[in-house]
DOSE-491077 format. One record per atom (N, C-alpha, C, O): residue number from 1; residue in one letter; atom name; z, y, x. Coordinates in Angstrom, 1 decimal, always signed. Example, Ala and Ser with C-alpha at 12.3 -4.5 7.8 and 13.67 -1.06 7.14 Angstrom:
2
n	res	atom	zz	yy	xx
1	A	N	+7.8	-5.7	+13.2 .
1	A	CA	+7.8	-4.5	+12.3 .
1	A	C	+7.8	-3.3	+13.2 .
1	A	O	+8.5	-3.3	+14.2 .
2	S	N	+7.1	-2.2	+12.8 .
2	S	CA	+7.1	-1.1	+13.7 .
2	S	C	+7.9	+0.0	+12.9 .
2	S	O	+8.0	+1.1	+13.4 .
//
This chain:
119
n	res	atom	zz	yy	xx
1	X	N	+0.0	-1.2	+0.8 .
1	X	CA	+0.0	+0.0	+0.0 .
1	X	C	+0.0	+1.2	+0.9 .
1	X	O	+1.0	+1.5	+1.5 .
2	X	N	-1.3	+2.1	+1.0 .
2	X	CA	-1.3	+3.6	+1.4 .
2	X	C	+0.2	+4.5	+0.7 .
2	X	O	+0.6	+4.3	-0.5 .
3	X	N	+0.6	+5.0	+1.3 .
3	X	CA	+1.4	+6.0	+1.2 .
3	X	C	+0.7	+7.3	+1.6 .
3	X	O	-0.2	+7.1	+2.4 .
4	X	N	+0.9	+8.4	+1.3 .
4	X	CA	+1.3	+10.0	+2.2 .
4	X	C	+2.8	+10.7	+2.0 .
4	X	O	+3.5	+10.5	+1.0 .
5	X	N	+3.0	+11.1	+2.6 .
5	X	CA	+4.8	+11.9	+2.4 .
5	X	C	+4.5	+13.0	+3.1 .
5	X	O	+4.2	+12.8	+4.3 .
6	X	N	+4.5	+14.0	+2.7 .
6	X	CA	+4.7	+15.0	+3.0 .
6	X	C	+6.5	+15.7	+3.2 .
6	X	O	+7.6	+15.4	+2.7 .
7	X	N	+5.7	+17.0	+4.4 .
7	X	CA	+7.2	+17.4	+4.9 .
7	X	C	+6.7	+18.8	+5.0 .
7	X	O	+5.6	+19.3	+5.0 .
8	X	N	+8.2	+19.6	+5.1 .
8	X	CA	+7.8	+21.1	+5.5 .
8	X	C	+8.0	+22.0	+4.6 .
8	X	O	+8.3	+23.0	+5.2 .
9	X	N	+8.0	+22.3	+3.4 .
9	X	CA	+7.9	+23.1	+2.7 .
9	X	C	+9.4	+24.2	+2.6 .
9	X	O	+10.4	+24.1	+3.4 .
10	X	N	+9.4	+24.7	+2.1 .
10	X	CA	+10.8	+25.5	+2.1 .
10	X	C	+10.3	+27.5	+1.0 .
10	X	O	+9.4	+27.9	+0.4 .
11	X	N	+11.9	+28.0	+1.4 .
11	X	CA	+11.7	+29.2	+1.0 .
11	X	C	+11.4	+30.1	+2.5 .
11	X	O	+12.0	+30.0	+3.6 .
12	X	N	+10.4	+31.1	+2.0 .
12	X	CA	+10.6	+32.3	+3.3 .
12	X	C	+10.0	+33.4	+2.9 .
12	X	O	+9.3	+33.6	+1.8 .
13	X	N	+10.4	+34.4	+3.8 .
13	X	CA	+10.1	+35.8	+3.2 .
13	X	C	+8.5	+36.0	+3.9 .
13	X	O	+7.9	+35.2	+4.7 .
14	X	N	+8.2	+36.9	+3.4 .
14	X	CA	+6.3	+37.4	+3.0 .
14	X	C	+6.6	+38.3	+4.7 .
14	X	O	+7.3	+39.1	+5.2 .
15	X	N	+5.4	+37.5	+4.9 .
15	X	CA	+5.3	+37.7	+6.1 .
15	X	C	+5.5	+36.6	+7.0 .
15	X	O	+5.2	+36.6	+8.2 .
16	X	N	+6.2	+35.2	+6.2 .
16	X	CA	+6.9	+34.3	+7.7 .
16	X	C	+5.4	+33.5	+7.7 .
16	X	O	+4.3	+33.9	+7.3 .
17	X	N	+5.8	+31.9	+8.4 .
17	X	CA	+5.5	+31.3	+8.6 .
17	X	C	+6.0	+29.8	+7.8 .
17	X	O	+6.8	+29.9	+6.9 .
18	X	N	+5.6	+28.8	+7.9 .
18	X	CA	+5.5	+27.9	+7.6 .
18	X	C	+4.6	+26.7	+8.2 .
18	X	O	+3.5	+26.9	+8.5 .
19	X	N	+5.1	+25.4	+8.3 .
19	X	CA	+4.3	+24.3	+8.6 .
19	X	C	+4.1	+23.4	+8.1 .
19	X	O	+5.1	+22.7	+8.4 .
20	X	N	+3.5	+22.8	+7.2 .
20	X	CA	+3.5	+21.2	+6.1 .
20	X	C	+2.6	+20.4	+7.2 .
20	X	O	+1.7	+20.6	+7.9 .
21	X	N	+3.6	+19.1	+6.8 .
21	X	CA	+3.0	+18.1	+7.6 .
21	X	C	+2.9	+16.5	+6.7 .
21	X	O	+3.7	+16.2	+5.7 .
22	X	N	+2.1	+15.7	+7.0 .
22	X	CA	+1.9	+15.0	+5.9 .
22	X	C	+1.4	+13.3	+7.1 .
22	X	O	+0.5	+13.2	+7.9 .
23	X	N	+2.0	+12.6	+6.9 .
23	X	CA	+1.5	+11.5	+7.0 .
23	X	C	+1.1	+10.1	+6.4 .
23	X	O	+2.0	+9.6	+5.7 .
24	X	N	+0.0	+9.3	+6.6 .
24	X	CA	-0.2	+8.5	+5.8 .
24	X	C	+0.5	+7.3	+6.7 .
24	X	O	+0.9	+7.4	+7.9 .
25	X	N	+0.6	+6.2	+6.0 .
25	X	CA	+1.4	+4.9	+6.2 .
25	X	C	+0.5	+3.9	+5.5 .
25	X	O	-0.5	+4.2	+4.8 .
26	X	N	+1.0	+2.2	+5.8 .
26	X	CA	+0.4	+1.2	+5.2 .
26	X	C	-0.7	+0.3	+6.1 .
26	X	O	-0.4	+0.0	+7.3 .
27	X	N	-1.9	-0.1	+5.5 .
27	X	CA	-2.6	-0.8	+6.2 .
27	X	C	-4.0	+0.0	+5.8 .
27	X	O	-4.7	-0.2	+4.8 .
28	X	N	-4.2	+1.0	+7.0 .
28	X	CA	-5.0	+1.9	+6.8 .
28	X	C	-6.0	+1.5	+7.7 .
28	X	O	-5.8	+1.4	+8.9 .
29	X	N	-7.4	+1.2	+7.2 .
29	X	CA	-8.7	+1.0	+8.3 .
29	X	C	-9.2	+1.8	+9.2 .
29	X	O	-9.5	+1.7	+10.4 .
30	X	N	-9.1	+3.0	+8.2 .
30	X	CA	-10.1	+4.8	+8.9 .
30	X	C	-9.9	+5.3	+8.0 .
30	X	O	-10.2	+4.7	+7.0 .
31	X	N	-9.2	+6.6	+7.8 .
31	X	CA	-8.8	+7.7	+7.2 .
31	X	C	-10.5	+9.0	+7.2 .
31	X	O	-11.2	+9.5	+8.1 .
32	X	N	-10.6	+8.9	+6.2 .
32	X	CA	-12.2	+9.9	+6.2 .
32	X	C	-11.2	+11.6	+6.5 .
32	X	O	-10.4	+11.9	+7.4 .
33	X	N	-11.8	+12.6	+4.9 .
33	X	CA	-11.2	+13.7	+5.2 .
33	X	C	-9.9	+13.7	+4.4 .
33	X	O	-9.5	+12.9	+3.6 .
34	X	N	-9.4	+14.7	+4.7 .
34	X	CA	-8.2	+14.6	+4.6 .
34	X	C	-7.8	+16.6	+3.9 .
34	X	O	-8.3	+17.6	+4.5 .
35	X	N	-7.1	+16.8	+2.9 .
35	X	CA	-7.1	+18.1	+2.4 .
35	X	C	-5.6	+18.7	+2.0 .
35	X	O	-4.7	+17.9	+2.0 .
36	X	N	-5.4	+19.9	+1.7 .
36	X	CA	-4.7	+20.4	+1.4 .
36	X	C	-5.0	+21.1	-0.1 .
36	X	O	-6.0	+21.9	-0.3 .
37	X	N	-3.7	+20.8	-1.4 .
37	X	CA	-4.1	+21.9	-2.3 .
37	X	C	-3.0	+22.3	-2.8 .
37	X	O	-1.8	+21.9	-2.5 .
38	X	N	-3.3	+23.3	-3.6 .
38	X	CA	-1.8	+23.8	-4.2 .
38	X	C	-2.1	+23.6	-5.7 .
38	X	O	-3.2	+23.2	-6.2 .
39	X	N	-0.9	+23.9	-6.5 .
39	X	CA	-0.8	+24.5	-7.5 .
39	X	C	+0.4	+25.8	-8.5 .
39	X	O	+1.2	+25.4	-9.3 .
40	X	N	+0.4	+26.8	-8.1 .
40	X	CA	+1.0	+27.5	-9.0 .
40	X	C	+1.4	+27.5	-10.4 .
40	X	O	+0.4	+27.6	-11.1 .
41	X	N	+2.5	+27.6	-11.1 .
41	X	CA	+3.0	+27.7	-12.0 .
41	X	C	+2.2	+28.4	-13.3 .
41	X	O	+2.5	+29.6	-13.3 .
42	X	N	+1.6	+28.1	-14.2 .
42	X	CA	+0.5	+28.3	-14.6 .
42	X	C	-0.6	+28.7	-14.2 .
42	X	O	-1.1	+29.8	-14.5 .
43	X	N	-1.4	+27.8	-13.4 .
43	X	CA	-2.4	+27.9	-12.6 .
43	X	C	-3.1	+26.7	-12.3 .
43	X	O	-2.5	+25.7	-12.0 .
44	X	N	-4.2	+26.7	-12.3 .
44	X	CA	-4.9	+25.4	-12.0 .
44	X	C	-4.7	+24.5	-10.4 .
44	X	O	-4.2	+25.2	-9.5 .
45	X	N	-4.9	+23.7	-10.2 .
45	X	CA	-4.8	+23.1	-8.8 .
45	X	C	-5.8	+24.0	-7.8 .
45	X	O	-6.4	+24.7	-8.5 .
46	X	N	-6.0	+24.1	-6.7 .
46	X	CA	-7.0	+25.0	-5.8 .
46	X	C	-6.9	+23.9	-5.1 .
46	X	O	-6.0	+23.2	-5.2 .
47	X	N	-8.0	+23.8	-4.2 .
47	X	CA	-7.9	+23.3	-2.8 .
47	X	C	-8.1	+24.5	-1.6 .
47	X	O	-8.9	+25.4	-1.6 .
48	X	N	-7.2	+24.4	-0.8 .
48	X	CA	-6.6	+25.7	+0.1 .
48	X	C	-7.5	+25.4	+1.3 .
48	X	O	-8.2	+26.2	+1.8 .
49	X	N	-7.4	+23.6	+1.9 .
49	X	CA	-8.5	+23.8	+3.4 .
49	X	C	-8.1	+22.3	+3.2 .
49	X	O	-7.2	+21.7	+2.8 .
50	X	N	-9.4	+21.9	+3.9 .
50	X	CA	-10.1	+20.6	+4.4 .
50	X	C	-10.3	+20.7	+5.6 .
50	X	O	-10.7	+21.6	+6.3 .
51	X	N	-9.8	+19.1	+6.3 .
51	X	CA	-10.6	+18.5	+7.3 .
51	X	C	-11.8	+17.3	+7.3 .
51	X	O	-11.9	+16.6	+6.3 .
52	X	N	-12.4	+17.2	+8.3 .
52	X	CA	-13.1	+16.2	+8.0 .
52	X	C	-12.9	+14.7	+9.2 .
52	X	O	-11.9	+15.1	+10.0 .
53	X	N	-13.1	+14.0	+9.5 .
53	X	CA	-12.9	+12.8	+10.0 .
53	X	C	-13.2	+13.6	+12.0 .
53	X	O	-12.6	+13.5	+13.1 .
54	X	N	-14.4	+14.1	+11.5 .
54	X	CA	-15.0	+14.9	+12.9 .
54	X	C	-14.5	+16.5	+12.8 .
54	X	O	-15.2	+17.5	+13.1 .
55	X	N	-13.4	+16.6	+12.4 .
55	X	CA	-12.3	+17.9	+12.8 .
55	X	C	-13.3	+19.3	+12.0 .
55	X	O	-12.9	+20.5	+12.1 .
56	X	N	-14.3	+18.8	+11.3 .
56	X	CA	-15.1	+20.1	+11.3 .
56	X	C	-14.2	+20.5	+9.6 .
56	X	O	-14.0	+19.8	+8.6 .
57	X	N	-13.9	+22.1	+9.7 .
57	X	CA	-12.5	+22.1	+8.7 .
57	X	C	-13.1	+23.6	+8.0 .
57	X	O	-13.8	+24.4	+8.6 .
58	X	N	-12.6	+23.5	+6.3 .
58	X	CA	-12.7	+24.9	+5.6 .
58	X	C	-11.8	+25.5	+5.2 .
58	X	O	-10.7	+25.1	+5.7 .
59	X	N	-11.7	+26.5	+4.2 .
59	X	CA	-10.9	+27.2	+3.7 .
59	X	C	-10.9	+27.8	+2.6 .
59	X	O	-11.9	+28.3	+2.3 .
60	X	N	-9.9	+27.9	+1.8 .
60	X	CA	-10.5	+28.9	+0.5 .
60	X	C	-10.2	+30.1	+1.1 .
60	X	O	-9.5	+30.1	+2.0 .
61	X	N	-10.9	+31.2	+0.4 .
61	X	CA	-11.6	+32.8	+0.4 .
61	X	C	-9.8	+32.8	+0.7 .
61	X	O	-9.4	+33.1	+1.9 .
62	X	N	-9.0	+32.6	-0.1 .
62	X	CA	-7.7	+33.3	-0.1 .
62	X	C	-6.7	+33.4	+1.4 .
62	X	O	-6.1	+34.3	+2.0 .
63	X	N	-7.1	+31.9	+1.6 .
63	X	CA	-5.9	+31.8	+3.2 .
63	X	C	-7.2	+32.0	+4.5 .
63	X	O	-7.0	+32.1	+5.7 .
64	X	N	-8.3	+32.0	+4.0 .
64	X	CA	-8.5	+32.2	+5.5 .
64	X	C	-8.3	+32.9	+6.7 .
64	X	O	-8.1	+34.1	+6.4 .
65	X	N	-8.2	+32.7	+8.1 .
65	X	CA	-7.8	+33.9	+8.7 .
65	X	C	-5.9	+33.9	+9.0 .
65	X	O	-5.5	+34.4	+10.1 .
66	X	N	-5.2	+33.5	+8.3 .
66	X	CA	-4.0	+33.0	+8.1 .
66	X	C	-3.3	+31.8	+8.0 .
66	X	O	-2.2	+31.6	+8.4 .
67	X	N	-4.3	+30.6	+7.3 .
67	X	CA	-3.6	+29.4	+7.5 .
67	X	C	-4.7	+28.5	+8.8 .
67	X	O	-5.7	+28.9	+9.2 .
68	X	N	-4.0	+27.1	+9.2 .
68	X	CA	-4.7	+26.3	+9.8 .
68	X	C	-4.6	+24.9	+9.6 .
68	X	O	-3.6	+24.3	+9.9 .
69	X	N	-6.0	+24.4	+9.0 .
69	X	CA	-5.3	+23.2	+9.1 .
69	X	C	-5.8	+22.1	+10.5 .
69	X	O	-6.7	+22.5	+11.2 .
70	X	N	-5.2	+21.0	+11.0 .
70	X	CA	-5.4	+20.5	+12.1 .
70	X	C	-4.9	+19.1	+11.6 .
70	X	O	-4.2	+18.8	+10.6 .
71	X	N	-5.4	+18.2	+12.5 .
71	X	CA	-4.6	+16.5	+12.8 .
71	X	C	-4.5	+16.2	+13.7 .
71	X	O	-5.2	+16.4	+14.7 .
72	X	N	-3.3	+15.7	+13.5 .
72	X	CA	-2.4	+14.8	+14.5 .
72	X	C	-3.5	+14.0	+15.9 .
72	X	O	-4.7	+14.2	+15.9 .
73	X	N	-3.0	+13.3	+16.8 .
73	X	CA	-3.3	+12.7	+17.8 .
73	X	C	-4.0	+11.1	+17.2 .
73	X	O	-5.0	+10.4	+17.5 .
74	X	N	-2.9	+10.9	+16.2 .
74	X	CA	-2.8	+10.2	+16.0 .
74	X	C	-4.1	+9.8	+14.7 .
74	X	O	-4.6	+8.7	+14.6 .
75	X	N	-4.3	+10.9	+13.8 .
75	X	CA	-5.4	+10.7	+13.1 .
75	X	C	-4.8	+10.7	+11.8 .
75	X	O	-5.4	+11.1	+10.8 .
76	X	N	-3.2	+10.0	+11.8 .
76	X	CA	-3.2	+9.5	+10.3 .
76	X	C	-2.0	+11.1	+9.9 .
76	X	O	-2.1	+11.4	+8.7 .
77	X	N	-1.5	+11.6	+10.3 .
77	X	CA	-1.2	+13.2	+10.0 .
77	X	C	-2.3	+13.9	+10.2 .
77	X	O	-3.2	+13.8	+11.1 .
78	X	N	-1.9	+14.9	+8.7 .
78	X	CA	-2.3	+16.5	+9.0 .
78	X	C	-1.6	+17.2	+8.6 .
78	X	O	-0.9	+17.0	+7.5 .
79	X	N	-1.6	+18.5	+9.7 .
79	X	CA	-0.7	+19.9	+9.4 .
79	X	C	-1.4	+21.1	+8.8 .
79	X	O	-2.6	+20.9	+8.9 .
80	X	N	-1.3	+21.9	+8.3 .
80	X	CA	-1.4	+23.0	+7.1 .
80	X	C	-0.2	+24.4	+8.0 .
80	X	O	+1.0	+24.7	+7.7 .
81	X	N	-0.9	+24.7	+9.0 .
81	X	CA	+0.2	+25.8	+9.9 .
81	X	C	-0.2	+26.9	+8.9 .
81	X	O	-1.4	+27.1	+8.8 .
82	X	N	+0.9	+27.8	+8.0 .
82	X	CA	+0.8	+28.6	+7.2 .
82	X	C	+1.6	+30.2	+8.0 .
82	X	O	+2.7	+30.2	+8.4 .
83	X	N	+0.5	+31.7	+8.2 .
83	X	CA	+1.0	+32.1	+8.7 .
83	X	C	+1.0	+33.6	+7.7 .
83	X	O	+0.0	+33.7	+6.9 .
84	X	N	+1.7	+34.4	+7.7 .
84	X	CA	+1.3	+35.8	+7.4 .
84	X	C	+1.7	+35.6	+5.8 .
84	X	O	+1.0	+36.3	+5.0 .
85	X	N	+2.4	+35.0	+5.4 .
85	X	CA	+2.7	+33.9	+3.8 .
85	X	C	+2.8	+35.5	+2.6 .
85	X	O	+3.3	+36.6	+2.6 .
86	X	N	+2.1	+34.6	+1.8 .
86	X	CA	+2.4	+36.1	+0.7 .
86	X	C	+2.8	+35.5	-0.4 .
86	X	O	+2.5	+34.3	-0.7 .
87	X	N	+3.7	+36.4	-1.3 .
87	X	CA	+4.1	+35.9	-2.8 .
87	X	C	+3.1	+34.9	-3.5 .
87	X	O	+3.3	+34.0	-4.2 .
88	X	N	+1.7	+35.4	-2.9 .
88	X	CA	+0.9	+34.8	-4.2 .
88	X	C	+0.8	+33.4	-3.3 .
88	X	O	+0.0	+32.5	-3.8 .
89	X	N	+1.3	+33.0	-2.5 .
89	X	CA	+1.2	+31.8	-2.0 .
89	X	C	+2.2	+30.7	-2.5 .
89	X	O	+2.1	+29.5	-2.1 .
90	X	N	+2.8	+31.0	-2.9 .
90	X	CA	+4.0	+30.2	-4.1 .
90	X	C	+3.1	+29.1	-4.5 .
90	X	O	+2.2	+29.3	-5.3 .
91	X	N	+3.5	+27.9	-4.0 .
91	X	CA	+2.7	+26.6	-4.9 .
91	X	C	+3.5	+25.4	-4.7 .
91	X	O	+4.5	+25.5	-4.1 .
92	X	N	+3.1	+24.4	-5.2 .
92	X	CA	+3.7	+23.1	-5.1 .
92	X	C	+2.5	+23.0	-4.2 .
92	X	O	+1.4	+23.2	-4.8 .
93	X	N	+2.5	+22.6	-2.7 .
93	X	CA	+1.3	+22.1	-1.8 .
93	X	C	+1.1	+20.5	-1.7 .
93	X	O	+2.1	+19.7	-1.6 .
94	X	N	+0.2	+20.1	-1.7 .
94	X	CA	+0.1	+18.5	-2.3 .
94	X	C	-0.9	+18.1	-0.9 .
94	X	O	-1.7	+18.9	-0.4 .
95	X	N	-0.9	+17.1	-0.5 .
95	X	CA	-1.7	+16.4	+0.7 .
95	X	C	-2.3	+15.4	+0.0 .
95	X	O	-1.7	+14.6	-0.7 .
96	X	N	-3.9	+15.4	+0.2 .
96	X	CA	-4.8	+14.2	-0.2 .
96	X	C	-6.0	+13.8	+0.6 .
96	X	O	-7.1	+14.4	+0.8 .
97	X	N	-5.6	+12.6	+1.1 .
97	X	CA	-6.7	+11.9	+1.8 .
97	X	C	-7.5	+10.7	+1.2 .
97	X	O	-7.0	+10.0	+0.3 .
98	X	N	-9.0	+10.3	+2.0 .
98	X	CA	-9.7	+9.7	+1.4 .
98	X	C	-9.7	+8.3	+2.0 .
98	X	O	-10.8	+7.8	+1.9 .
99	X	N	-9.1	+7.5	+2.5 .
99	X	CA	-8.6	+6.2	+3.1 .
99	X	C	-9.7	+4.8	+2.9 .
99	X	O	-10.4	+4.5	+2.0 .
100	X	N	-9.4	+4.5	+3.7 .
100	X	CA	-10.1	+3.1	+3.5 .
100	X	C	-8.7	+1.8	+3.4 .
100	X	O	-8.3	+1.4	+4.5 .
101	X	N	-8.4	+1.6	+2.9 .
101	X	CA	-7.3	+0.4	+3.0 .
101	X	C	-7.3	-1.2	+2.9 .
101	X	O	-8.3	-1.8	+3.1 .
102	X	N	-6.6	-1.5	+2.7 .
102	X	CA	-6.7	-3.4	+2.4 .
102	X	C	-7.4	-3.4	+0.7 .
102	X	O	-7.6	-4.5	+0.3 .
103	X	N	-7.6	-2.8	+0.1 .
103	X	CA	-8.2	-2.9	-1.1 .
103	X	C	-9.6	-1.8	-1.1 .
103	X	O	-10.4	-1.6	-2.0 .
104	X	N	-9.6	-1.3	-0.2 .
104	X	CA	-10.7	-0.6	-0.2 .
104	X	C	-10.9	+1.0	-0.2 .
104	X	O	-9.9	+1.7	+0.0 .
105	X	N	-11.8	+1.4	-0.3 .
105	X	CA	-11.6	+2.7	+0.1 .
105	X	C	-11.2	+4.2	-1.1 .
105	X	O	-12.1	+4.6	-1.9 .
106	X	N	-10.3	+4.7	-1.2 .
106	X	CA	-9.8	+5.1	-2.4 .
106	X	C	-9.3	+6.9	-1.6 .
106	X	O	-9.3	+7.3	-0.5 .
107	X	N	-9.0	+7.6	-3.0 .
107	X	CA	-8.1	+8.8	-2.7 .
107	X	C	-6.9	+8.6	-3.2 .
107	X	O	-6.7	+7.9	-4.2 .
108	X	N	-5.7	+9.4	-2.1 .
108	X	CA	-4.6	+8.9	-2.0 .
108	X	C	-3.8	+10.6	-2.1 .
108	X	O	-4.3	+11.7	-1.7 .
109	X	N	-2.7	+10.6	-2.7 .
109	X	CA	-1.9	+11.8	-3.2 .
109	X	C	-0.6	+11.5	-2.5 .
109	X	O	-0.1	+10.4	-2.4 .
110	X	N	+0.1	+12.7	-1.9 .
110	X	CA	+1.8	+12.9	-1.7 .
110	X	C	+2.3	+13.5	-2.7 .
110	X	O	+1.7	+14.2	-3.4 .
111	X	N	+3.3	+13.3	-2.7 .
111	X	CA	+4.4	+13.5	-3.8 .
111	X	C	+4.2	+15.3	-4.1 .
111	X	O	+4.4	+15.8	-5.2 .
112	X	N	+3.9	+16.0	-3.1 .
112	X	CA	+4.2	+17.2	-3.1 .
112	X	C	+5.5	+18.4	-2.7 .
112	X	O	+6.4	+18.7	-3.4 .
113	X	N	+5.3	+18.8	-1.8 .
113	X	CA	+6.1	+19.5	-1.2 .
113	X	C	+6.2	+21.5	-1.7 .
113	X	O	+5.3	+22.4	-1.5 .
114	X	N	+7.6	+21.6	-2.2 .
114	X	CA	+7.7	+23.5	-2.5 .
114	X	C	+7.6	+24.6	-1.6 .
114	X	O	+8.5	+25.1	-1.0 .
115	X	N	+6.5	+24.9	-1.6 .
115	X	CA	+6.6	+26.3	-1.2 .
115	X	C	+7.1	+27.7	-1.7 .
115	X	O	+6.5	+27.9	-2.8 .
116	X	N	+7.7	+28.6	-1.5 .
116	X	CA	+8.4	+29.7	-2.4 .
116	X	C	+8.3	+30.7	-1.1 .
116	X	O	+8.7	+30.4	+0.0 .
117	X	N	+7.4	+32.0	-1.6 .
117	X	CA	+7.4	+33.2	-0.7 .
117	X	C	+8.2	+33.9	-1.5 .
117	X	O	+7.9	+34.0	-2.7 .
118	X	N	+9.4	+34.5	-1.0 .
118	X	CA	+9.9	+35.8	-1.7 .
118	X	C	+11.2	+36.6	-0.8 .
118	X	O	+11.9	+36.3	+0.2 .
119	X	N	+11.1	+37.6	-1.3 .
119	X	CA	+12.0	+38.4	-0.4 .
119	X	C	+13.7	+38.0	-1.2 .
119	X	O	+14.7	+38.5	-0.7 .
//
């Protein structure tokens, strides 16, 4: 059974920083891409930034410039380095990757970790 567990989230004031980190577990073949989304409190899900297998990565219009996402050495983490953080960045941030596993190749969800910007 694939897992992801995410880590990192917290409260901070507008302007900090932040790091979410997210690892997958289980009996994993090759991890494809791998993403970051949010969702705000009446608000639709967004996807915030993507990686791909070959590191080539995007962004939505909103964080670019400010966030980064990157992977581990290891291949089966990725980080989401959040920097210059503003109110409107308040989300539940969710990690989802596209896996290949003992049943085959599927997309896979973390529980979800809180983010809260506020003074």
């Amino acid at each position: 059974q694939v897992q992801l567990v995410e880590s990192g989230g917290g409260l901070v004031q507008p302007g900090g920083s932040l790091r979410l980190s997210c690892a997958a577990s289980g009996i994993i073949f090759n991890i494809y891409g791998m993403k970051w989304y949010r969702q705000a409190p009446g608000k639709q899900r967004e996807l915030v930034a993507a990686i791909t297998s070959t590191n080539s990565t995007n962004y939505a219009d909103s964080v670019k410039g400010r966030f980064t996402i990157s992977r581990g050495n290891a291949k089966n983490t990725v980080f989401l380095q959040m920097n210059s953080l503003k109110p409107e960045d308040t989300a539940i941030y969710s990690c989802n990757a596209d896996i290949r596993g003992a049943r085959g190749r599927d997309s896979y969800w973390g529980q979800g970790t809180q983010v809260t910007v506020s003074s």
